[in-house]
C-alpha positions as CSV (number, residue, x, y, z in Angstrom):
1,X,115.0,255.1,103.3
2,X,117.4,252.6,103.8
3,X,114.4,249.9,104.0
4,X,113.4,251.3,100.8
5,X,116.6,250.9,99.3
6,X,117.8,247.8,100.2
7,X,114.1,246.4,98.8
8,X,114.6,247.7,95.7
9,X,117.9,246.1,95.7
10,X,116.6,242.4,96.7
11,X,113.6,243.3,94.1
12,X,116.1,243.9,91.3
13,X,118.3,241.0,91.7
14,X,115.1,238.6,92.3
15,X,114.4,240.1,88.5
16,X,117.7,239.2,86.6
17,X,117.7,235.7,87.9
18,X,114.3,235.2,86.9
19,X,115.4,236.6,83.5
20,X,118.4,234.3,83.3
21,X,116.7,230.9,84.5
22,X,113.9,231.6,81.8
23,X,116.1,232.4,78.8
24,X,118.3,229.2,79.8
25,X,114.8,226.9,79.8
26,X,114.5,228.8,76.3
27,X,118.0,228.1,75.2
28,X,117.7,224.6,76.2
29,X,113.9,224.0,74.8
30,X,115.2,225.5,71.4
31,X,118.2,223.8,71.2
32,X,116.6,220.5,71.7
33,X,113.7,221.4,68.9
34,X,117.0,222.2,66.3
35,X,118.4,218.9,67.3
36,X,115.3,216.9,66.9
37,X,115.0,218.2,63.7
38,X,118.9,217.3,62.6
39,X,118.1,213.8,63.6
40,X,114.9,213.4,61.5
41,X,116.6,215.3,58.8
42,X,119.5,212.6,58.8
43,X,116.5,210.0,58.3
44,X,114.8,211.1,55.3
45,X,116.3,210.0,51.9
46,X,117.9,213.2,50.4
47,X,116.1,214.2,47.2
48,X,119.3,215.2,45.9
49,X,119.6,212.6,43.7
50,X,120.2,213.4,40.3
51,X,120.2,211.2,36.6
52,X,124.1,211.7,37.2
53,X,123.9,210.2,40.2
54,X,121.9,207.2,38.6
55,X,124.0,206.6,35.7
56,X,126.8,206.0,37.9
57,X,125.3,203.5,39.7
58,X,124.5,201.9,36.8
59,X,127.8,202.2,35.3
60,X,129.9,200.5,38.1
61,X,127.4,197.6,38.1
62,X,127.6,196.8,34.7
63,X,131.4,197.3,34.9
64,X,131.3,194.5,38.0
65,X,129.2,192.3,36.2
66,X,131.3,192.5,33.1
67,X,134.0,190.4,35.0
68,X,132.1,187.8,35.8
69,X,130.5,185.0,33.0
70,X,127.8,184.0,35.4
71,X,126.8,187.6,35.4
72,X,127.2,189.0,32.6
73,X,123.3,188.7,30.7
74,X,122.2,190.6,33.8
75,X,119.7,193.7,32.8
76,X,120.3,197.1,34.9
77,X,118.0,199.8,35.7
78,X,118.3,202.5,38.0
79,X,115.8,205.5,38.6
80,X,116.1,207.6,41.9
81,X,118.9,205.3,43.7
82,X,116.2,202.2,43.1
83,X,118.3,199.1,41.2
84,X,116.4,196.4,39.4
85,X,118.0,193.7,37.9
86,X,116.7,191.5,35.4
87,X,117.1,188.9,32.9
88,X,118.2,184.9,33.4
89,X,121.1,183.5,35.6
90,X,122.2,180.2,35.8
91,X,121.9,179.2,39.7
92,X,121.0,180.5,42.6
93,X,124.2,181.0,44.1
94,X,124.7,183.6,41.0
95,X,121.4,185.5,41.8
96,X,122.5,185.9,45.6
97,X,125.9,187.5,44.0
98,X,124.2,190.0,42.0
99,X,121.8,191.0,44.6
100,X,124.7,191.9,47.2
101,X,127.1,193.5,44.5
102,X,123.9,195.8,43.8
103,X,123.2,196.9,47.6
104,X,127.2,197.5,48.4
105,X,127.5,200.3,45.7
106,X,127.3,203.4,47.0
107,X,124.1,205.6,46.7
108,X,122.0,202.6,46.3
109,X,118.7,202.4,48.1
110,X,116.7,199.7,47.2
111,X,117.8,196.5,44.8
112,X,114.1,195.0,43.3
113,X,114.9,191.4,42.1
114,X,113.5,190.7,38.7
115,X,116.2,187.8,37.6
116,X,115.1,184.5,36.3
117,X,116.9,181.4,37.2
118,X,117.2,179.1,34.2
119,X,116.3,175.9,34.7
120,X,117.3,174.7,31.1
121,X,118.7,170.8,31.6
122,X,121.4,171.6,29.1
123,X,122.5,174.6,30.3
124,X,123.0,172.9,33.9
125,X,124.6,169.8,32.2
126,X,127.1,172.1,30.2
127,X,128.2,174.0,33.1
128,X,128.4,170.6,35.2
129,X,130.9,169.8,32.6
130,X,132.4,173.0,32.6
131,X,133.1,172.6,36.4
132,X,134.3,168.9,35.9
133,X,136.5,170.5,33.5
134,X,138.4,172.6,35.8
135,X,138.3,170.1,38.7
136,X,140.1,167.8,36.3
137,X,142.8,170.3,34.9
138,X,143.3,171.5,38.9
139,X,143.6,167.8,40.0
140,X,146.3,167.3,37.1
141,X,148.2,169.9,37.9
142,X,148.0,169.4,41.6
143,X,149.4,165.8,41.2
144,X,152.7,165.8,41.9
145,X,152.1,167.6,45.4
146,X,149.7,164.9,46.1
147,X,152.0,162.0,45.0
148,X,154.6,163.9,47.3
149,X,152.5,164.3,50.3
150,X,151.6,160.5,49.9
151,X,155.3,160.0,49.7
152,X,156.3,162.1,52.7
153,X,153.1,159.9,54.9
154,X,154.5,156.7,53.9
155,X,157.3,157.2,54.6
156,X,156.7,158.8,58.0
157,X,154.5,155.6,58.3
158,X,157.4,152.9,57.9
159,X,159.8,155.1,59.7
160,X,157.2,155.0,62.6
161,X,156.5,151.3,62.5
162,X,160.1,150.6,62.5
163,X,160.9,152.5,65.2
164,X,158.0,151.3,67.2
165,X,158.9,147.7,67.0
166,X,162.3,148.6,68.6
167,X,161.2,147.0,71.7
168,X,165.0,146.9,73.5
169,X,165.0,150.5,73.0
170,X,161.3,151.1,75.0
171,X,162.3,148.4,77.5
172,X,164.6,150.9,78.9
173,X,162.4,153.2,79.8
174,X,160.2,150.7,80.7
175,X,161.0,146.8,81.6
176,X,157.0,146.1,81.8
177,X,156.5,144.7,77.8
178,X,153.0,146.4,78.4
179,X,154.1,149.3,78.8
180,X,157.0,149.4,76.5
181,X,154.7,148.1,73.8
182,X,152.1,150.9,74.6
183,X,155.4,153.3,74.0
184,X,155.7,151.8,71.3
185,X,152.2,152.8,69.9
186,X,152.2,155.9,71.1
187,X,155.5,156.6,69.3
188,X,153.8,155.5,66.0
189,X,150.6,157.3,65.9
190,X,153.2,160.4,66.6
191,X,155.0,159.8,63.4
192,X,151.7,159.0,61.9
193,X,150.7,162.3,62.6
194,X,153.4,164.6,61.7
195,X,153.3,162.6,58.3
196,X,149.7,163.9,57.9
197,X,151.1,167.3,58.9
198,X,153.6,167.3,56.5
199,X,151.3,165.7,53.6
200,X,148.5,168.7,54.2
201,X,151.3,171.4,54.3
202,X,152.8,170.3,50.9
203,X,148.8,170.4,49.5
204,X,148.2,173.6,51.3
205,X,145.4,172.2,52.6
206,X,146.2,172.6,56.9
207,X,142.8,173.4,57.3
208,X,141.6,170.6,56.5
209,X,143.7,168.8,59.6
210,X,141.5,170.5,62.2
211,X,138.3,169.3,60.3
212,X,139.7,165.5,60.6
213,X,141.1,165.9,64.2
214,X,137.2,167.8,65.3
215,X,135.6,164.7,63.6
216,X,138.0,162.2,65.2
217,X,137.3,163.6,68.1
218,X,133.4,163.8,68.3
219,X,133.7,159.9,67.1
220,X,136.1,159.5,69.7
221,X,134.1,160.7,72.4
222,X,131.2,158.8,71.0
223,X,133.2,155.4,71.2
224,X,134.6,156.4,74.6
225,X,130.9,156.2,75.8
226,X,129.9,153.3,74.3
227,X,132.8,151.1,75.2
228,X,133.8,153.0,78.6
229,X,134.2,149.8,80.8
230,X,136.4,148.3,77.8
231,X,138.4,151.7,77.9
232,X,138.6,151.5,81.7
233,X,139.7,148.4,81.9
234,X,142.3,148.8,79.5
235,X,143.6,152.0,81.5
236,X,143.6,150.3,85.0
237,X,145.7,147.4,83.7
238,X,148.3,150.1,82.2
239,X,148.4,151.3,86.1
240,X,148.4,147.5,87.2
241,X,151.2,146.6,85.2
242,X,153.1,150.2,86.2
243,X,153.2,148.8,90.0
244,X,152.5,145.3,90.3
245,X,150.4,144.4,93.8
246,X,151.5,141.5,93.0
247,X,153.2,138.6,91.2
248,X,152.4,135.5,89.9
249,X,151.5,132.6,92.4
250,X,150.7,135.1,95.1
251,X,147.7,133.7,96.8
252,X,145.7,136.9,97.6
253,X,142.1,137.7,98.0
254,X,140.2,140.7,95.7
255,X,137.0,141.5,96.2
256,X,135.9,138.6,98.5
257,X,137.3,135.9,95.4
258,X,140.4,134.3,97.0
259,X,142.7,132.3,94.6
260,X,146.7,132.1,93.0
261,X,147.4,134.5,90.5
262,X,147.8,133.6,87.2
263,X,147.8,136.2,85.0
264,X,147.3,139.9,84.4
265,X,146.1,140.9,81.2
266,X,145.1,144.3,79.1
267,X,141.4,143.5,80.5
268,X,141.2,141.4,83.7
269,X,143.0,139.7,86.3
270,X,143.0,135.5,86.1
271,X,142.8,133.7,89.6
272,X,143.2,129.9,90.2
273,X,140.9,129.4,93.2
274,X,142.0,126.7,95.9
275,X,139.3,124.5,94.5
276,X,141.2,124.4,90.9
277,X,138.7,126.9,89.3
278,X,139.3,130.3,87.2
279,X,138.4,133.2,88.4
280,X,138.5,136.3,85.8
281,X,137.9,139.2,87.4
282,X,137.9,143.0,85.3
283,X,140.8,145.0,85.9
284,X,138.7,147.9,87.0
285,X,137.7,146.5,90.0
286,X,141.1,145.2,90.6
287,X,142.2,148.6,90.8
288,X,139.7,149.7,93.0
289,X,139.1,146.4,95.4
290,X,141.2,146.1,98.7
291,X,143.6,143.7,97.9
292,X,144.3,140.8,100.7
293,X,148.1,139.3,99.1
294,X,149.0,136.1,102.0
295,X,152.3,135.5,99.7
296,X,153.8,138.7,100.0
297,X,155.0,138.5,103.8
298,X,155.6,134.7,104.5
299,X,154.9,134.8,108.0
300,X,151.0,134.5,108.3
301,X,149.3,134.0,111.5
302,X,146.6,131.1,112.4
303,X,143.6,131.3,114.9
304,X,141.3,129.0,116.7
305,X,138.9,129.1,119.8
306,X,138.8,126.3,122.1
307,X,136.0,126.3,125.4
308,X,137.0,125.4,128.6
309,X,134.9,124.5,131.8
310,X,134.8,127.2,134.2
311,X,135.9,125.1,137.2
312,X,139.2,124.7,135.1
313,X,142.5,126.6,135.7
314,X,143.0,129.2,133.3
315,X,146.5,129.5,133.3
316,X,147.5,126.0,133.4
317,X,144.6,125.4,130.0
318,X,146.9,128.5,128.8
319,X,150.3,127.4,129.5
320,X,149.4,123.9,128.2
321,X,148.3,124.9,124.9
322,X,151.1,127.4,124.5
323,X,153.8,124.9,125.3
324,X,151.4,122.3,122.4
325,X,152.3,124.9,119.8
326,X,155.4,125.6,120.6
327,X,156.3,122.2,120.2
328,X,154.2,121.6,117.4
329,X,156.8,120.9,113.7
330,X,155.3,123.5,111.2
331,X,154.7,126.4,114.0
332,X,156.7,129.2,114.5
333,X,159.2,129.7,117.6
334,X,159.4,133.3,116.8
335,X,157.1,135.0,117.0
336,X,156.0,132.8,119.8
337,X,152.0,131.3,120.1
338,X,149.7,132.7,122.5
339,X,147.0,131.8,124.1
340,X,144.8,134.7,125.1
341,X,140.8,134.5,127.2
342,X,138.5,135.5,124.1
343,X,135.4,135.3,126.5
344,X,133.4,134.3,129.2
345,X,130.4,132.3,128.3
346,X,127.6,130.6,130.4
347,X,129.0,127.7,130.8
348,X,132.4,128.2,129.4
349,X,135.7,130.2,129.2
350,X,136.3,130.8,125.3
351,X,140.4,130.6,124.7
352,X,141.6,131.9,121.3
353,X,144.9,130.4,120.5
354,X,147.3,131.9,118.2
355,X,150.3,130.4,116.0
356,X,152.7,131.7,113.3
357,X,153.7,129.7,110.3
358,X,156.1,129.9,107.8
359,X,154.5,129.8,104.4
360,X,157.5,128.9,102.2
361,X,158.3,125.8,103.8
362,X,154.7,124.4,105.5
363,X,151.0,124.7,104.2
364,X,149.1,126.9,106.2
365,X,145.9,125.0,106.5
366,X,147.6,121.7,107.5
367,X,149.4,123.6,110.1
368,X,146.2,124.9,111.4
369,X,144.6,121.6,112.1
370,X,147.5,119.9,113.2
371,X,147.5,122.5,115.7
372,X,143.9,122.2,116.7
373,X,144.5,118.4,117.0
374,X,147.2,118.8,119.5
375,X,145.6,120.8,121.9
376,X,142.6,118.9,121.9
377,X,145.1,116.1,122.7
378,X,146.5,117.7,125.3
379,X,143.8,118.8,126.9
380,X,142.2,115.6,127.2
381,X,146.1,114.3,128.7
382,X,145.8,117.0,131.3
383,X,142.2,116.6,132.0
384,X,141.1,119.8,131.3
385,X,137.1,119.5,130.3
386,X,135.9,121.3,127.1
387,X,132.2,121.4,128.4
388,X,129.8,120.2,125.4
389,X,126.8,121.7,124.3
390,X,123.1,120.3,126.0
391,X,120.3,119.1,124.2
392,X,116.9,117.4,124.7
393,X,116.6,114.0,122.5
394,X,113.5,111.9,121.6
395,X,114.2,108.3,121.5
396,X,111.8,106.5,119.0
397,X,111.8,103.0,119.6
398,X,112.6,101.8,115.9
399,X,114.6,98.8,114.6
400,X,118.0,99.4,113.1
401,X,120.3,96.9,110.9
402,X,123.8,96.2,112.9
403,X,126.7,97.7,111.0
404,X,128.4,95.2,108.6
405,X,131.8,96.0,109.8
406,X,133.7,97.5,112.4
407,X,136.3,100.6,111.5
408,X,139.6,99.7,111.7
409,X,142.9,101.5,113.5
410,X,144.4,103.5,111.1
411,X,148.2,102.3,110.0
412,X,151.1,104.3,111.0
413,X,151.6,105.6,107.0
414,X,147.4,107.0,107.4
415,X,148.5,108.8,110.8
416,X,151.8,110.2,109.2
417,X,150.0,111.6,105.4
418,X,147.4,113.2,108.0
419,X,150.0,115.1,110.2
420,X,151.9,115.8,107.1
421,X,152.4,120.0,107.1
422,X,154.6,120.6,104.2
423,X,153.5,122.9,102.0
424,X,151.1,122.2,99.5
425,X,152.3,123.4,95.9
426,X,149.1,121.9,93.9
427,X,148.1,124.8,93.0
428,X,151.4,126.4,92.4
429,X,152.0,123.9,90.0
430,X,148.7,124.4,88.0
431,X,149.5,128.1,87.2
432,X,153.3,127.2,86.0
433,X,151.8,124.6,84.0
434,X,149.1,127.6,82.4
435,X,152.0,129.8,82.3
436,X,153.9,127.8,80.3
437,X,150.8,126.2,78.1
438,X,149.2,129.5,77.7
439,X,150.0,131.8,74.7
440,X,147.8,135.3,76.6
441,X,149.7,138.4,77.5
442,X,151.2,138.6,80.9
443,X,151.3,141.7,82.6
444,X,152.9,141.0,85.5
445,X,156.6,140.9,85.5
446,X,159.3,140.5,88.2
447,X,161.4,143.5,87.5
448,X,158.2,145.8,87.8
449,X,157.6,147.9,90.6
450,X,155.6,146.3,93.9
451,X,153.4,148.3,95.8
């Protein structure tokens, strides 16, 4: 009984939510039918509309066109929210104006074009006139704004110039005249531009700034391109001239050219080579070549290798050339020569000797041979054998003229002029001369900042 119970129980609720899950499927299914049909019902065109509504349409349209001359011949039907417009307009521009007019009033459907541009020559002509007309009467009134703008530039102008030719007053910010000219510029084309500024403002006519600045700007970039090693010249000689690597005279070697400086301009750097020739070299490489400057510390160091037999004494050959050098006029006694073993060869001991000199007083070259002369002196004084090199000749049997003379000793004044080490200001002297000569821009000044 109690089976029979509790089945009928489990049979019963099995029923109802059967029941319930089918009429929620048919709640669901029917409710998406009605909204189906909602949404196709808001797509159809309503056949509501009524003569009423037609004549209203037609009403407002002809009101709008009434304002307006180009419009004003225009014909107006309407039948079932369906505008045509017809008759003659007098450009194009006016027919695209009718035609949106029509579709923004409400209850409009469709707008069916039916307007004829006239392409009368004297109709256009008239209306060119018409135009010219009121350009004219604008321009007239609008010309005392524009003869104050152009008042308000000028003037902005000349205050700019004068103010940019200040030079005292840029020199200190700046003692470089490159730079304190570029200030100088820069300071103009400000006052250049908040004259335009001004000018537009009083024409009410600002936007008109940000077409000029967009097209300066493309051409800008456009000239930038085609002139970019001109352009990055001109830049690495403002940074040249902001910290000088050096000055004028200083012998220094850029980019494997070695020469006196004798100028810095807005595009290159001007060299005086040793051999009296000028060397131009871009300022862009300037900037980024290692720089080799022998003026800037006076002390400069000499080198030379000199062989010595093996079955020599080291230290003696050492000693001997040390104590050559240190007697030597035009070589340092502080810091004090050296003489070090470079390497050992086949058939002989390589020395390198080393020497200090003083640039400001003695010629570095001169002292350098003088010094090679010496040791080979001294070596030959002490006997100490610099091996020689071995080769195999062939000995033709050919006749050969006797000399015509015999060289002579040289005099005591020859032997003097070629131990001579004072410094050698040749070159020196050929830049001060340009410097003086020369009407080109200088760069380099001596109250500039040295790197």
């Amino acid at each position: 009984m109690n089976i029979r119970i509790c089945m009928s129980v489990l049979l019963l609720t099995l029923s109802l939510f059967s029941t319930n899950l089918y009429a929620d499927q048919l709640t669901d299914l029917l409710g998406g039918k009605a909204a189906e049909t909602a949404a196709d019902t808001s797509k159809v065109i309503a056949t509501g509309s009524s003569v009423q509504g037609d004549k209203k349409i037609r009403e407002r349209l002809q009101s709008i066109f009434a304002e307006l001359d180009a419009l004003k011949t225009v014909s107006i039907s309407v039948n079932n929210g369906v505008v045509t417009l017809g008759g003659e307009v007098d450009s194009s521009a006016s027919e695209t104006k009718a035609l949106q007019f029509a579709k923004q009033v409400e209850g409009v459907v469709e707008v069916q074009n039916d307007l004829v541009i006239n392409r009368s020559m004297s109709k256009r002509l008239q209306n060119t006139w018409d135009k010219l007309l009121v350009m004219g009467k604008q321009t007239i009134a609008a010309l005392p704004l524009f003869l104050l703008g152009l008042l308000v530039f000028l003037l902005f102008w000349m205050l700019g110039g004068w103010i940019s030719r200040r030079q005292n007053l840029f020199r200190r910010i700046s003692p470089n005249a490159f730079i304190a000219n570029l200030l100088g510029q820069i300071t103009h084309l400000v006052f250049i531009m908040l004259g335009l500024v001004l000018a537009l403002s009083l024409l009410d006519a600002t936007a008109l700034l940000g077409t000029i600045l967009g097209a300066a700007g493309i051409v800008g970039l456009a000239v930038g391109f085609a002139v970019r090693d001109t352009v990055e010249n001109y830049i690495a000689s403002i940074l040249l001239s902001v910290r000088n690597p050096f000055e004028v005279n200083d012998l220094v070697n850029i980019d494997n050219f070695e020469g006196n400086v004798a100028s810095l301009n807005s595009r290159a750097t001007v060299l005086i080579s040793p051999d009296g020739n000028h060397i131009r070299i871009p300022n862009a490489t300037v900037f980024k070549a290692i720089i080799t400057n022998f003026t800037r510390n006076p002390e400069r160091r000499f080198q030379f290798d000199v062989g010595v037999d093996t079955d020599q004494n080291l230290l003696t050959a050492q000693t001997l050339a040390m104590e050559t050098l240190q007697a030597m006029p035009g070589v340092m006694p502080e810091p004090k020569p050296a003489a070090l073993i470079e390497a050992l060869g086949d058939s002989n001991v390589q020395l390198r000797i080393f020497g200090w000199v003083d640039q400001r007083q003695n010629n570095f070259g001169k002292v350098r041979s003088e010094a090679i002369r010496g040791v080979k002196q001294a070596f030959d004084q002490a006997g100490i054998v610099m091996p020689e090199p071995i080769y195999n000749l062939r000995i033709n049997q050919q006749s050969e003229t006797p000399p015509s003379a015999t060289p002579t000793s040289a005099s005591v004044e020859d032997r003097s002029e070629a131990q001579d080490v004072s410094a050698d200001r040749t070159i020196e002297d050929k830049v001060l001369s340009e410097q003086t000569s020369g009407d080109s821009e200088n760069l380099l000044t001596p109250n500039a900042p040295k790197e």
